[in-house]
Every structure is written in C-alpha cells, then in structure tokens.
BAZALUM-729027 format. One record per residue (C-alpha): x, y, z. Coordinates in steps of 0.001 Angstrom, whole numbers, plus 500000, padded with zeros to 6 digits. Last residue first. Layout:
<pts>
XYZ
...
</pts>
This chain:
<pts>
452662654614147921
448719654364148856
446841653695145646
444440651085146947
443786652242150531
446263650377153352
445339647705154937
444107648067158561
444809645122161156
448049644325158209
448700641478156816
446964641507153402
449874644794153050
451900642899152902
455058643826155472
457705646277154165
457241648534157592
455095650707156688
457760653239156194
459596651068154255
457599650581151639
454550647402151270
455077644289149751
452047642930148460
452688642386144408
456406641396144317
456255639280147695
453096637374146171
454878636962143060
457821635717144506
455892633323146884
454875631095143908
453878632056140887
454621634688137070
456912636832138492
455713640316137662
457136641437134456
460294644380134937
459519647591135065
459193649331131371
462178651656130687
462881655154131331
462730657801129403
459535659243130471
461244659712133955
464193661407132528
462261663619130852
460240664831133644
463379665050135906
464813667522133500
461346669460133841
461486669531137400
465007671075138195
467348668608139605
469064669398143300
467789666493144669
466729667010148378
467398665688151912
466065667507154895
465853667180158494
466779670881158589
469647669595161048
470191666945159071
470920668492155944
471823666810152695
472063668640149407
471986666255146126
474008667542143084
473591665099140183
476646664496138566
475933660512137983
471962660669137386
469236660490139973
466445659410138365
465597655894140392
465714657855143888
463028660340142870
460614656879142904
459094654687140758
458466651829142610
461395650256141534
463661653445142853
462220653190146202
459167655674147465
460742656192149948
464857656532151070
465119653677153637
468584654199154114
471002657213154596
474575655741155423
476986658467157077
478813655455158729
478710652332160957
477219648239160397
476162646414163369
472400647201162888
472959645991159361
471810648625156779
468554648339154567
468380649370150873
466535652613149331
469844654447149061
471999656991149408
475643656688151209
477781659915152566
481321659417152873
483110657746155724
487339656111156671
488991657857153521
492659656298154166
494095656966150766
493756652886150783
489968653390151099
489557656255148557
490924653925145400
489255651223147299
485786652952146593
484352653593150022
482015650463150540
478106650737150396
476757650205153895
472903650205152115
473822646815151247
471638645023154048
469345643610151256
466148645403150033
465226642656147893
467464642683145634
464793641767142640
463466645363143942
460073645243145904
461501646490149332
464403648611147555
467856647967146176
466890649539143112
469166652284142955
472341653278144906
474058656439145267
477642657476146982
478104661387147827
481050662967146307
483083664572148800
485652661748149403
486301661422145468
484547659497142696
485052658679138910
485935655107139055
488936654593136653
490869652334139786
487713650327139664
487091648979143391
483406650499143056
482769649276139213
481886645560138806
480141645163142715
478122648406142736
476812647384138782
475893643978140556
473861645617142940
472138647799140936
472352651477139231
475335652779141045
475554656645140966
477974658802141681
475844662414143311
477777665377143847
477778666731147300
475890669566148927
476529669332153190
475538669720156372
476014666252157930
479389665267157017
480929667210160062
478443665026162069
480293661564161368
477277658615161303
476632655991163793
474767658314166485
473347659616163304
471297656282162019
470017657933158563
466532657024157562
464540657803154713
461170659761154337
458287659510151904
459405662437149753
462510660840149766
464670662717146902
462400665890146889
462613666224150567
462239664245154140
464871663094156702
464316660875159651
466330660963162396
467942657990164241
470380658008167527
468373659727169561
469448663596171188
471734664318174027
474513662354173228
475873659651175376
474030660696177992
474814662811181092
471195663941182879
469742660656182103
472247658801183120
475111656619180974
474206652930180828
477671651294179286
480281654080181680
477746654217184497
477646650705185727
474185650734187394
473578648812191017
470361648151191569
467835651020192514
466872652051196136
463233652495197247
464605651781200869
462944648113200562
465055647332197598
464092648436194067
463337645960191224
459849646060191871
459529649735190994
460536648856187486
458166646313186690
455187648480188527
456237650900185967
456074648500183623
452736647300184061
452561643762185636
450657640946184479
454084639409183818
453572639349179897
453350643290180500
450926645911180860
451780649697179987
450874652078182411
454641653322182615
454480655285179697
457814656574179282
459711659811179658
460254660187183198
461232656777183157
463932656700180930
466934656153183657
464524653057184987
464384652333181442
468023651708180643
468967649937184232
465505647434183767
467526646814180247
470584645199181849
472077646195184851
475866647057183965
476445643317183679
473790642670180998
474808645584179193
478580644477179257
477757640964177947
476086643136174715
479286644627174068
480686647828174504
482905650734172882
480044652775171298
477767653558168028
478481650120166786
479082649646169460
477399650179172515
477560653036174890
473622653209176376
472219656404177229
471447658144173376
469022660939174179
465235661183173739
464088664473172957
464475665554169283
464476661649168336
460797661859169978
459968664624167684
461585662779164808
459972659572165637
456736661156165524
457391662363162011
458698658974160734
454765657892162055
454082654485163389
450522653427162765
448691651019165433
446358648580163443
447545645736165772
449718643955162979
450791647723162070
452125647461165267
454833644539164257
455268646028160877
456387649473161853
458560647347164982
460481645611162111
460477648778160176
462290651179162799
464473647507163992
465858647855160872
467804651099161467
469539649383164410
469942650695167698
471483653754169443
470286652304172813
468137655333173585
466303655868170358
465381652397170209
464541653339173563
462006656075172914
460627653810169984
459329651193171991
457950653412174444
455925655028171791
454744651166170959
453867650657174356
451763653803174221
449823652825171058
449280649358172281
451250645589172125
450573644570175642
446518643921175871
446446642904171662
449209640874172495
446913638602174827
446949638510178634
445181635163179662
444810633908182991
445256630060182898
447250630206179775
448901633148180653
450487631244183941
451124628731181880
453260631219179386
454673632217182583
456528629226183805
457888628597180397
459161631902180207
460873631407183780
462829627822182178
463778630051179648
465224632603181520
467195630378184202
468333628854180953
469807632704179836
470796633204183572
473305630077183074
475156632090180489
476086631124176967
473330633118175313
474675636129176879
471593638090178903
470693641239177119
466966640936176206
465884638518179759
465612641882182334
462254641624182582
460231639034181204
459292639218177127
456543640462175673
456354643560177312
456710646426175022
460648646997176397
461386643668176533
460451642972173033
462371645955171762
465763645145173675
465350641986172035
464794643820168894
468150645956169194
469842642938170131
468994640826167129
469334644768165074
472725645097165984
473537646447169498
476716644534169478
476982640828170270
475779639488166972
473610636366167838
474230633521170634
476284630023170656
480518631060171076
483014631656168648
481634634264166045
484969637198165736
487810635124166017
487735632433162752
487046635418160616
490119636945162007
492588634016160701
491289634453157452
491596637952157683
495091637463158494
496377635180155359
494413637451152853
496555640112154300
495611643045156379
496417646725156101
495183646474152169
492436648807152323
489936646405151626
491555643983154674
491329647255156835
487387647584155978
486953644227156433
488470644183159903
486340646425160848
483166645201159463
483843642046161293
484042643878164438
480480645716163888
479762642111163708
480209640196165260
482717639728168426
486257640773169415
487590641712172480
491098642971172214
494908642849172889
495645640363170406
492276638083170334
490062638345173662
486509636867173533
483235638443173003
480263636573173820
477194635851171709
474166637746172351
470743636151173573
468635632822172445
465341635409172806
462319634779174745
459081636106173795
455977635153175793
452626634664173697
449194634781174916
446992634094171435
446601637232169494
447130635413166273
447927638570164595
450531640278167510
451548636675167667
452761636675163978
454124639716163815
456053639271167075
457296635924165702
458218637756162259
459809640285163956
461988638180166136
463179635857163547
464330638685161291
467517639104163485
469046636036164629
467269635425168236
463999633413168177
462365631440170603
457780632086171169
456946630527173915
453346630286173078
449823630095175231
446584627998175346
447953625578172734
445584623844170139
447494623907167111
445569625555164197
446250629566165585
450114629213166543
450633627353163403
448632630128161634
450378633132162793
453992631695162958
454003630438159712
452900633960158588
455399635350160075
458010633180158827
456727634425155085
456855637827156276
460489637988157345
461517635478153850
462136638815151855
464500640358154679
466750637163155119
468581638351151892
469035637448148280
469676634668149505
469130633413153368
472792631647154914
474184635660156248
471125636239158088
469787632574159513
466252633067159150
464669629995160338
460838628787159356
458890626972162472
459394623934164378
456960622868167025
457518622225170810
454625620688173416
454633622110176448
451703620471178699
451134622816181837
451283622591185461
453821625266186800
456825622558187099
455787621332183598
456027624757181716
459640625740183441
460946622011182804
459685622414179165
461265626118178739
464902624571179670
464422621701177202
464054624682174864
466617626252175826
468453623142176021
467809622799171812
467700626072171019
471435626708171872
472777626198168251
470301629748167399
473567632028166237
474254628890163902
471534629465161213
471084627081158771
471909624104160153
468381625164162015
466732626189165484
463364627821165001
461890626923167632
457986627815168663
457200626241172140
453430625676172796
452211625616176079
449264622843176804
446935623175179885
446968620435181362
444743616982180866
447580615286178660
449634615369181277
446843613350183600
446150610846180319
450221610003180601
452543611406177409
454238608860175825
454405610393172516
451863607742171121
449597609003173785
449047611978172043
448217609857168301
445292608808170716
444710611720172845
443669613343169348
441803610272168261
439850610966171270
439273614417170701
437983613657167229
435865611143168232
434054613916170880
433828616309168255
431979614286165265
432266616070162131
435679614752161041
437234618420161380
440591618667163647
439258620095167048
440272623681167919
441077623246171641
440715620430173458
444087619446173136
444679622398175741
441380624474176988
438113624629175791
436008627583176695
433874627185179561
430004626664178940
427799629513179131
424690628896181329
</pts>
C-alpha cells in the first residue's frame, strides 16, 4: 500500500541523511517561533510578500498579510510568511523589467524548498505579478494570487487625480511650459497619496485583471482599492482557500491552459490594458509550454471590443471598476466569447463563477454602464492592441490603438532617429532638432538585451519645440516597452530589436517608414541593397558582461514576443537559432 504524501513541515526534509532527525530538528527551530506541536501539525500555507522601502505602492503588505494569516488559521492551516525580491517601478535602475525574471526565479525555488502545501502569492506594483505567476506556473505548487489593489484618486482643483496616466499629464503641460516648476511640485505631491498601485488600467491593474481572469485569484478581488475593507476581506478569503488547495490540490498547471490563456487575452483586449501585460502573460504561459501567437491576438483584437472606460484609454479609475461591478461585470458581458470551462483557484470553472453571482431569478448584479459598457455598445468595437508586421518588425511590434489618435494611423512619415537613450535625452528639447509633427519619432537599442534594458521609454516626448506649438501625438518607433498608464501613437515591441540585429538598428534620420494599421503593417521604405551596406557598416556589439546576473540576462533573454523571459525558463525552450 502507497503511503500518503507528506504534508506541511513534513514536506521536503532538509538533507542530514536521517529523515525522522531531520523532522524533529525542524519542529525544533519551529517551536522557537512559538508555534504549539497541534499548529505545527496543519497543513502549512505559505505567504510570499514582497513588501519593501523600496516600493511604496505595496505599504499595505503588512495587514494584508496579517489579514491572510487569520484567513489560513480559521480554515486549519499553518501560514507561515517569507520575503521575496520587490520591484518597486520607478526605485529599480535601468528598469524593473530586467530584475522580472530574477524575482521569478526566487519565487520558483523558495516556493519549491520550503515545505508549504499551498502559496499566497502578494504582489501588486507591476513586474511583481508576472514574476509570481511565472514562478508558480513553474513550481506548480497550488498557488492563490492576491494583489495589494489600486490606489485611490482624490480631488485636487476640480479633479480626481491619481498615477499615473495623471502624472503624464501634468508632465506633458510642465514640458510645454503651462505649469511652473513651483506647480508641478505641488502636483507630484497630489497624484500617489494613498497605499495601492497606479489607479488607471496600467499594467498592475491590467495584470490583476489578468490573474482573475485565468483563475488564480478569487473572483471579483483584481479591482478592489487597496485602502478598502473588501481588500482585507480578500486576503483573509485567499488565505482560506490556499488551505482549502492544500487539502485538495488544484495546481497551475490545472488553471493556467491554452483556453484560459485565450481568455486572458480577450480581456486584455477588453479593458484597453497595458502593452506589457502582452509579454508578461507570453512569459507566464510559456512557463506551461503554451505559445502565445501576435497573430492570434490580431484575430481576437479583430473581434473583441474595448467595454471598460478607463484611462488611460478612458475617463475612470480603478475605484470606479470596482463600484460598477468589478471584473465578474466585464466577463459576464464577454461570455459569449470566452471559455467558460476553465477551472479556477475556487474549484469552480468560470462559467460556474459567473452563474453564481446571479440571484435566484438568474438576474445579474447591478452594472454601472458608463465604466463597463455592454457588449452590444462598447467603447470601440474592436481591442485595444494590434499587432503590426513588415520589413521594420518582421517579428511583430505592438501599438496600443485604443490609446493612440486614428487619423495618425494611415500614414508615410519621415523617420528622426535617436540612437540611445542618452542621445534621446541630449537632443529632443534641442531648439536645432530637425523634426516636425509629421515626422515619425525612432528609437534604437532600447530592446530586451540592450544595456537599457527595454525600459518604459517607448513614450518618447514630442520635441519641446513641437510641445509648446501645442503638438499633443506623433508617431513613436521603437523596440522599448510603454507604461500601461502612458497614451499616444507609440509602436513598441518592434522584433528582432536593434541589438539583436534587427531592421530597427538601420534606420537612418530621413528614412521614410509607412505605417498602416488597418493593413496591420509597418515597413521601412529602404531598398535592400542600401540596407546591406548599412548593416556591414556597422560596428561590433558590445562584449558580453563578463559575471554575475548581467551576463546571464545578456545571454538568455528572449524577444518580446516570447515574452523576454530566458529562455532556460521556459516548459519548451526555444531551438538554438530561434530570433
């Protein structure tokens, strides 16, 4: 007869070849926590924070966590919380992007040493999602997701203000001179002011809206405000669960599928969210061995309209979802369209999920129409990303159109080019810069395996010259990322990235370039044997870094369309070779 697995400190013994001693030194160092021998008998729940100085958006950690404790006790468990990396967005140089897979990692393995039966995984800022879905779709250990939720917006002359589409608002005017060093001082002190991440449907919210929507987290958690009572109620219910999952497993590997995935990507679609949420949820099923095609999101784009009025894209705020029904009100309006077999954290499929929120008359909450639009009278009738394709990104790039002005999409425009970071920063406020409003705006080596990083600088800034004339949008290139709160005609992604040798990195200033949306389409007007030249002209890449965890991000970093994770990662590497 099989014996039952082992179950809480049980689990995984620490190596001193001799099982039952190392079990009782176990319950020894244990004890030394206080915990009684019947506590230590349970089921244990781990709690991954990642609370930090670093990272303010997550300074509600602590009594969420205390919250998830009471939840895991009450339903018989042991939790037991451990901290993991932070990614605090705007504290993480050159940007929180490069340190995504190293949290992941952390996540992974201290999930898989410790002996828990089941995770709480809390994250919120943006990268700190991913990398906890990444890492629990590898560990495949029963994981619930709970995020710290959005920050309010508060009032501030006549308005509701909150980061960050708000921020890049304000910036814009400040560039343009219509606010004074004294006022955007006094803004910047406005627009963060309570405990919770950006309050817009930036990419923390897009990804919460993500995790909900696969069925990691429990329903109708994503959009509740950090600061609100519902948000402990949530983590004290996440607790609950994750001993429920200990005692009757469902593993990622059970939630995180090809069809939950497609869902996934219908309501990114749907909200109008972030442009980094495409390669955060790239790399989360390519953890599963689950491949997430630019083309597929381009027929889904085709017939999945925007429902949810948000900015950056909208007029709302994050507190508004939750109070116009929260994501159940989103995918109860997408239901025709999903794949409502799907199972979820609650041991529920989410069709099940949604049918459970009706009353006994089969009637749905309440919906407030003007945030969650219906199905029949969206926002816009087709998703808010497209993916374009052509001799500049032969790979695909990304432009978020629900953020972007349509009477720029059709267009030829002549290319000034920026060949770094720091050459974007000495020459775009130049009063000699050679640009005007039709010219389209290119930058190089910005990409996944660039010393950048592939920062959130794809939102290049219109040349001040063209600012103060009041140009408000002009077409952006590049191979960088965009914040999810950010707004504009900004094409991102664009594969294979200039430091991987791509089209992108020969694009000289003068260069036409032809965009077209509608043709899905964008293409360097350069005949071949110029761009044969100018590729044998250029110089050697720069030397690998010689150690450490730059030279592992320089050598496995994968494109965008993989999702930038390494490639070591992955269920199913890619072939040697692959671009």
């Amino acid at each position: 007869m099989t014996s039952p697995p082992p179950v809480g400190l049980a689990r995984g013994l620490t190596q001193y070849g001799d099982a039952d001693f190392s079990l009782y030194l176990r319950r020894t160092f244990a004890k030394q926590a206080g915990w009684s021998t019947e506590m230590l008998q349970r089921p244990v729940v781990g709690i991954a924070q990642s609370a930090s100085g670093f990272n303010p958006c997550h300074r509600n950690s602590p009594e969420l966590v205390e919250a998830i404790k009471r939840g895991v006790i009450a339903a018989g468990g042991l939790p037991l919380d451990f901290p993991t990396i932070s990614l605090g967005e705007s504290f993480l140089s050159p940007t929180s992007m490069k340190y995504r897979n190293l949290m992941s990692i952390d996540i992974e393995e201290m999930v898989r040493a410790q002996p828990m039966d089941a995770v709480v995984l809390l994250g919120g800022c943006d990268k700190s999602v991913p990398a906890q879905l990444m890492g629990a779709a590898s560990a495949d250990v029963p994981a619930v997701q709970l995020v710290v939720g959005p920050m309010l917006p508060m009032p501030y002359q006549g308005e509701r203000l909150g980061a960050c589409t708000d921020c890049r608002r304000f910036w814009g005017r400040y560039r343009a001179g219509q606010i004074s060093a004294a006022g955007i001082e006094q803004v910047e002190g406005q627009l963060a002011v309570t405990a919770g991440t950006c309050g817009v449907m930036g990419t923390a919210s897009t990804m919460a809206a993500i995790a909900e929507t696969l069925g990691m987290s429990l329903p109708g958690t994503a959009a509740i405000p950090a600061v609100h009572a519902d948000r402990l109620r949530a983590a004290e219910a996440s607790g609950r669960q994750a001993v429920a999952l200990a005692l009757q497993p469902i593993r990622p590997s059970q939630i995180i599928t090809p069809a939950s995935v497609d869902n996934a990507l219908r309501v990114l679609l749907a909200i109008g969210g972030s442009t980094n949420a495409l390669i955060h949820l790239t790399a989360i099923a390519g953890r599963r061995g689950i491949p997430v095609s630019l083309q597929r999101l381009n027929a889904l784009s085709d017939s999945t309209p925007v429902l949810v009025d948000l900015k950056p894209t909208g007029q709302h705020y994050m507190s508004d979802l939750f109070a116009a029904g929260g994501m159940g009100a989103v995918l109860r309006e997408l239901a025709p369209l999903l794949h409502l077999d799907c199972m979820t954290v609650t041991g529920e499929t989410l069709g099940q999920r949604l049918a459970a929120a009706e009353d006994g008359a089969g009637k749905a909450p309440w919906v407030d129409r003007a945030v969650v639009r219906a199905l029949d009278a969206p926002v816009t009738p087709q998703g808010g990303l497209v993916a374009l394709f052509g001799t500049l990104a032969p790979n695909g790039a990304i432009l978020k159109r629900s953020a972007a002005d349509p009477a720029l999409f059709e267009r030829s425009g002549r290319a000034v080019v920026f060949t770094s970071l720091a050459d974007l920063a000495a020459r775009i406020d130049s009063p000699e810069l050679d640009v005007t409003p039709d010219d389209f705006l290119v930058l190089q080596n910005a990409g996944p395996t660039s010393d950048a990083a592939m920062p959130e600088a794809g939102y290049l800034p219109i040349p001040a010259k063209l600012a103060q004339a009041g140009v408000k949008d002009m077409v952006r290139i590049s191979d960088a990322r965009m914040s999810g709160t950010a707004y504009g005609t900004v094409v991102l992604h664009v594969s294979p990235e200039a430091a991987a040798g791509g089209p992108l990195g020969l694009v000289r200033h003068g260069d036409r370039i032809r965009l077209s949306v509608q043709q899905r389409r964008l293409d360097l007007l350069v005949d071949d044997a110029e761009l044969a030249a100018r590729r044998a002209a250029l110089p050697p890449p720069p030397a690998v870094p010689p150690r450490g965890y730059q030279r592992l991000y320089q050598t496995q970093t994968l494109q965008a369309e993989h999702g930038c994770d390494f490639d070591f990662l992955r269920a199913v590497p890619l072939q040697p070779g692959t671009p």
